[in-house]
C-alpha positions, 0 to 999 in steps of 0.5 A: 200559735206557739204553745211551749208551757205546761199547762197548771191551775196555779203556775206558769212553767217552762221546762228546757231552754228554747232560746228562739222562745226566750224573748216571749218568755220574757213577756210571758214571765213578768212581774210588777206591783202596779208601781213598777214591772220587769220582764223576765230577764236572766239576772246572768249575763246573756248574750243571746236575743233579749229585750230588756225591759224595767219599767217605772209607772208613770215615769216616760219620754215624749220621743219625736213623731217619726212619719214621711210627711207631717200635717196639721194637727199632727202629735208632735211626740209619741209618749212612750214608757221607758226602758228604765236602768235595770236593777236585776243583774248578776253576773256570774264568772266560773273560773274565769269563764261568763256563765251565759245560756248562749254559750253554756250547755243547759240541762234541768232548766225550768222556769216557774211564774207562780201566781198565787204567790207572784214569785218568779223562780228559776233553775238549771244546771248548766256546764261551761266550755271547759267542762265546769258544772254549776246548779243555779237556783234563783227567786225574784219578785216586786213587792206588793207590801212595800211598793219601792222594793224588789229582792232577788235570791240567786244561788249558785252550786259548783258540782264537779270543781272547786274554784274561783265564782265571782258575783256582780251584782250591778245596776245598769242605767245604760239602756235604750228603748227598743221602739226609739224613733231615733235610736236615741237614749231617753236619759241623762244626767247620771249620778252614781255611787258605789261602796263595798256592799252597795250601789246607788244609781242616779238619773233624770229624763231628757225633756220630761225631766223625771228623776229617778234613783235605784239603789242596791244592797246585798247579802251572801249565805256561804260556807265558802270563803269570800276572798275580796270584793272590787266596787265597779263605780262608772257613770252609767254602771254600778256594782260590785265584784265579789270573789268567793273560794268556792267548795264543790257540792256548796250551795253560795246564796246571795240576797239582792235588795233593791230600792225603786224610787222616782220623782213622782213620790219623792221630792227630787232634791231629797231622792238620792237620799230616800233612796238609802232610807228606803234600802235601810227600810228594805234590808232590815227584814229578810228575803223571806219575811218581804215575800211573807207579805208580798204572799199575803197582799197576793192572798188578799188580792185572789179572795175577791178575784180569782174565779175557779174553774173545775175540769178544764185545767187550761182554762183555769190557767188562762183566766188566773194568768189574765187575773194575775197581769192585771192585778201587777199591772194596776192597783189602783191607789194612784189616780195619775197611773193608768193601764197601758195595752202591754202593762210592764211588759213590753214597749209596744204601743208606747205604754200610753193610755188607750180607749181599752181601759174604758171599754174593758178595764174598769168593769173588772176593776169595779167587780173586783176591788174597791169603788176608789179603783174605779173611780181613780180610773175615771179621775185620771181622764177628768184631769186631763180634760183641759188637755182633751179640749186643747187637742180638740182645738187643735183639730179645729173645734171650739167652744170646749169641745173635748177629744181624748187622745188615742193614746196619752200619758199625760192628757195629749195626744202622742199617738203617730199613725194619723188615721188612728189619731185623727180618724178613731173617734170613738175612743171619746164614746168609750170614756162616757159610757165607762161614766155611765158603767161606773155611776150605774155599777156602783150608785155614785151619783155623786161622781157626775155632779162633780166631775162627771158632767163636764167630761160629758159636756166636752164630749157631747160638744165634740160630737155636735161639731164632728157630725154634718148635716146632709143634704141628700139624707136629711139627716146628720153623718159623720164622715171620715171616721175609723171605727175599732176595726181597724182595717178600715181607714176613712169610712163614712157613717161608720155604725159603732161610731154614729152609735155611741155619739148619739148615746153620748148626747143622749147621757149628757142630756138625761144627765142635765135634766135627772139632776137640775133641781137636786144638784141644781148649784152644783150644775150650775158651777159647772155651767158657769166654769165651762160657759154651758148654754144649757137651752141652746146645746140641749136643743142642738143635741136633741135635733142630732140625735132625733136625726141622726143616721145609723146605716143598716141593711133591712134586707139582711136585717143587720146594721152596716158597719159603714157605707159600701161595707157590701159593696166589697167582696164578701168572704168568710174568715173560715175559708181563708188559710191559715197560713196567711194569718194573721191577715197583718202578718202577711198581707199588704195594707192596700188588701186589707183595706180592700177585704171584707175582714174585721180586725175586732168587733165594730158593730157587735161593740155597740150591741155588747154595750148597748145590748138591752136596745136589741131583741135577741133576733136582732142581735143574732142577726148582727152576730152570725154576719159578722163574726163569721168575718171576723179574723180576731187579729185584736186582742180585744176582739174575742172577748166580745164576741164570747159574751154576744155568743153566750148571750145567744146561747151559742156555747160552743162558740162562747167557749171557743172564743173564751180560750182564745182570749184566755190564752191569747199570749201563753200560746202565742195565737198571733205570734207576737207574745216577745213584744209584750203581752196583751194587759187590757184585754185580759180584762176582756177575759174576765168579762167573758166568764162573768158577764158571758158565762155568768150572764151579770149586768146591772140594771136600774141598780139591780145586779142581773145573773144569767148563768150559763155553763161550758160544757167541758166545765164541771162547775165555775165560782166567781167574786164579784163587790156590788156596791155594800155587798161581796157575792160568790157565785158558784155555778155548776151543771144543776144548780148556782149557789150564792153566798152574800158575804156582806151584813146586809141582806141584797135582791137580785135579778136571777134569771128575770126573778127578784130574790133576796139573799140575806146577810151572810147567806147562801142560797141555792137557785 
């Protein structure tokens, strides 16, 4: 754990300059408008450690499968997001020294991220080798109002000299991607342009040929004297230099105004010149009139999503900060962009779409925007179900079998550690059940007679193929299986998975059989587009999942994680050192294959989802075995075993687990914040107070609240959109209010009681 920044209900903040904490402030102190993201990088030259990082939604690379030795069916390429040509720099010369916090002594420095406002500030004095003070100001943000544009206010004081200070404002399509297989560069045929007060950058990726243009302008508010400005034209690099006369005790202010655009909103032939109608568009209004309304869509976005939390200031900062990375991660009004585990703020995991955003996204985008957003999530995964059924193929299914790759960004799968790509089956289970999540939250039934059924026919006929008859059992196994721990490879009947392929079959088959009359021409388009025998296959499915094997151990009354599960040596996470975790960190992998330790819930996965199968002596049982092995080494894992715990009225424990998942990246739990922060579990976050601590569910179309609260809480609100409703939920030690701010009145289950709220009314339970 690595706990550097203060602690505030609305802010980030960094006080003093750390360099071993920068590249993890870089993560830390990201911004993004769903489009496009930056990490925290200084605008100034520096020449300490860094990771820079601008990445462009949707725009990535297929980098070629580095591994010792390929097999069949192997991904040819891991898709990655790219390091982008990077639009932020300015760099400053004081006299003809670099301003660079490597070398310069720094004093005053803070850093703020604050997120009512998504407004990235900066600040510090700092003192060159030969003695020259400058105070530097500095504001930048991406714009949530116009979604190609990002302004920057840098400004620089000179507080014991008058002198020469030169600006270079520049952009810099010279960059690589860190987790290059091949330290390759992903971009090529450069186009630039420069002119005295703007610069234009063109470029276009190898293989994927996605083009991209950025484009500059600038503006300076100064009583000092500019002298001269040289344009800087190179292929790769362009800018300007601008000299300015500076006067001790004067404030020089430039105004960066930057245009973001690619191919996958613009023609590429009419690109370059977008580009400078979109720079016009931008550099009509100024710096403060684009963050008035930046500020108001931020506004708008924390009416319907923020949760206030009174009397547990790090916990209010926690979930505003996981709120926040969402909501500039992803918004939604692009159903080919998805949610990458490390949004725009790393490159870590490729930035490919993974099994998270089913499991965990889409029940906070459901609650907290608009239904499109949810179903824009789901439609990404319709459209490539050719792909799915072509990487099902390759793994030697057929007749339309569909397996959604682990990781993707265009529908195939580019994942490279094979017994992940292969093995981690259970990501198809996630993609159905965020189906059923959606149809059951919002009552679009109409989403599974036209593009829901056949993604739940390819995954059931993937499931009826991967299961085997066995012999010995009389029953149906599924072997050779990675379950969401993954520090277990290659298991047989792994719980979770047996689980939800049998859950899936089960869908698809009451899916067939609720809309065959109603919908009976639209079914029978979609039987007849994907050659579905419905009296063949629905025989089948039944006769699996009437059979189908799901391990379990009568005599602790637990289901198995997987066979032999107890056969290894049984140690509690508790009793290891803490300074062996985490376990990934210091341990080889043959011990953790070898260990009882689980990386994330597996087991207590399936009960999450499927909880209302289980009496609460069941789940209990499951919850204290195997949390109490559960080294929580996924950022995924804590959240679950938070809502379980407060579901079992085990406050503490939900408590403890909810900060965990909260702060997992503003205090560094598992040391890994500098390679990005974990996006798709800070959905997890969210769910851990709504669904933990506020007990919500939807039941036959009816939304549930069982509200509990932390001790150390004085009271918790939340917002949450229910179909033709807007709830508030105000929970505090004695009572819950909720205020329906809708037109038309909503029943609701509150603590297993039917009560009606009228439109426009607050009740008090």
């Amino acid at each position: 754990m690595n706990k550097y920044t203060k602690t505030d209900e609305w802010c980030i903040i960094e006080e003093g300059f750390k360099p071993q904490n920068q590249c993890s402030s870089e993560s830390i102190f990201s911004i993004g408008n769903g489009r496009m993201g930056q990490r925290a990088n200084f605008e100034e030259h520096y020449s300490g450690e860094t990771l820079l990082g601008t990445y462009i939604g949707g725009v990535y690379y297929n980098d070629k499968t580095r591994v010792g030795w390929w097999k069949n069916g192997y991904p040819e390429y891991f898709a990655k997001v790219l390091n982008a040509p990077n639009w932020t720099g300015i760099n400053i010369n004081i006299n003809g020294e670099v301003l660079d916090l490597a070398v310069c002594r720094t004093e005053n420095f803070v850093r703020i991220l604050n997120m009512k406002e998504g407004l990235l500030e900066r600040s510090f004095t700092a003192e060159t080798p030969n003695g020259k003070r400058v105070k530097v100001s500095c504001k930048r943000f991406i714009s949530m109002a116009d979604k190609e544009a990002a302004l920057i206010s840098y400004s620089v004081k000179p507080l014991n000299f008058s002198g020469e200070i030169t600006f270079t404002p520049y952009i810099d399509g010279d960059v690589f991607n860190k987790d290059a297989n091949y330290d390759e560069q992903f971009w090529e045929s450069y186009q630039s342009e420069a002119d005295n007060g703007s610069a234009t950058l063109y470029a276009v990726t190898k293989k994927t040929a996605f083009h991209v243009c950025l484009g500059m302008k600038y503006s300076f508010e100064t009583k000092s004297t500019i002298k001269k400005t040289e344009i800087i034209s190179k292929t790769k690099f362009v800018g300007n230099v601008i000299t300015i006369d500076a006067i001790e005790g004067e404030e020089i202010r430039m105004i960066k105004y930057v245009a973001v655009l690619s191919s996958l909103n613009h023609e590429p032939n009419n690109l370059q010149n977008d580009t400078q109608n979109a720079l016009a568009r931008i550099t009509a209004q100024t710096f403060e009139a684009h963050f008035e309304a930046h500020k108001k869509i931020w506004a708008e976005i924390w009416k319907h999503s923020d949760i206030v939390i009174n009397g547990d200031v790090e916990a209010q900062q926690g979930i505003r900060f996981n709120i926040f990375q969402l909501n500039q991660t992803y918004t939604g009004d692009d159903n080919r962009l998805n949610i990458g585990p490390k949004g725009f703020t790393g490159e870590k995991y490729g930035g490919g779409t993974y099994w998270d955003t089913e499991a965990y996204c889409v029940p906070f985008y459901l609650a907290t925007a608009s239904a499109e957003v949810g179903r824009n999530l789901l439609l990404y995964r319709y459209k490539q179900l050719d792909k799915a059924i072509e990487n099902a193929e390759k793994l030697g299914f057929s007749g339309g079998a569909a397996l959604y790759p682990m990781v993707t960004m265009d529908g195939t799968e580019s994942h490279n550690e094979w017994e992940i790509t292969f093995e981690e089956i259970h990501r198809n289970g996630a993609i159905a059940y965020a189906i059923h999540n959606y149809v059951n939250y919002t009552g679009d039934e109409e989403y599974i007679t036209t593009y829901g059924l056949p993604v739940l026919i390819g995954i059931s006929r993937f499931w009826a193929q991967r299961c085997t008859w066995s012999e010995e059992r009389e029953m149906y196994v599924m072997l050779g299986i990675t379950g969401p721990n993954e520090y277990e490879n290659n298991v047989n009947n792994n719980w979770y998975t047996n689980k939800i392929a049998k859950w899936c079959m089960e869908y698809t088959m009451f899916c067939v059989e609720k809309y065959a009359e109603d919908k009976s021409e639209a079914l029978k388009a979609i039987f007849s587009k994907y050659n579905f025998d419905r009296e063949k296959e629905v025989t089948q499915w039944r006769k699996i999942c009437e059979n189908m094997y799901l391990p379990e151990n009568k005599t602790k009354g637990i289901f198995l994680q997987q066979d032999n599960y107890l056969d290894k040596e049984q140690i509690l996470a508790a009793d290891l050192p803490s300074e062996i975790r985490p376990l990934n960190q210091h341990w080889s992998w043959d011990r953790i294959l070898r260990s009882c330790f689980i990386k994330q819930a597996d087991v207590l996965q399936g009960i999450f989802f499927f909880e209302e199968e289980y009496d609460l002596d069941t789940i209990c049982r499951n919850f204290d075995f195997y949390e109490a092995r559960t080294v929580h080494e996924s950022s995924l894992s804590p959240c679950v075993h938070s809502i379980l715990a407060s579901k079992l009225g085990k406050s503490e424990k939900a408590y403890e687990l909810y900060l965990r998942t909260a702060r997992l990246d503003l205090d560094d739990y598992n040391n890994e914040a500098h390679e990005g922060l974990h996006i798709t579990s800070m959905a997890g976050t969210w769910m851990s107070v709504v669904m933990g601590f506020g007990g919500l569910r939807v039941r036959n179309g009816v939304l549930c609240l069982e509200p509990v609260i932390p001790a150390a809480w004085q009271s918790y609100t939340f917002n949450v959109f229910f179909r033709d409703h807007n709830l508030k939920v105000q929970v505090s030690k004695n009572k819950c209010s909720i205020l329906n701010n809708s037109e038309k009145p909503l029943n609701i289950c509150f603590k297993n009681n039917i009560i009606q709220i009228q439109a426009n009314q607050n009740k008090e339970l």
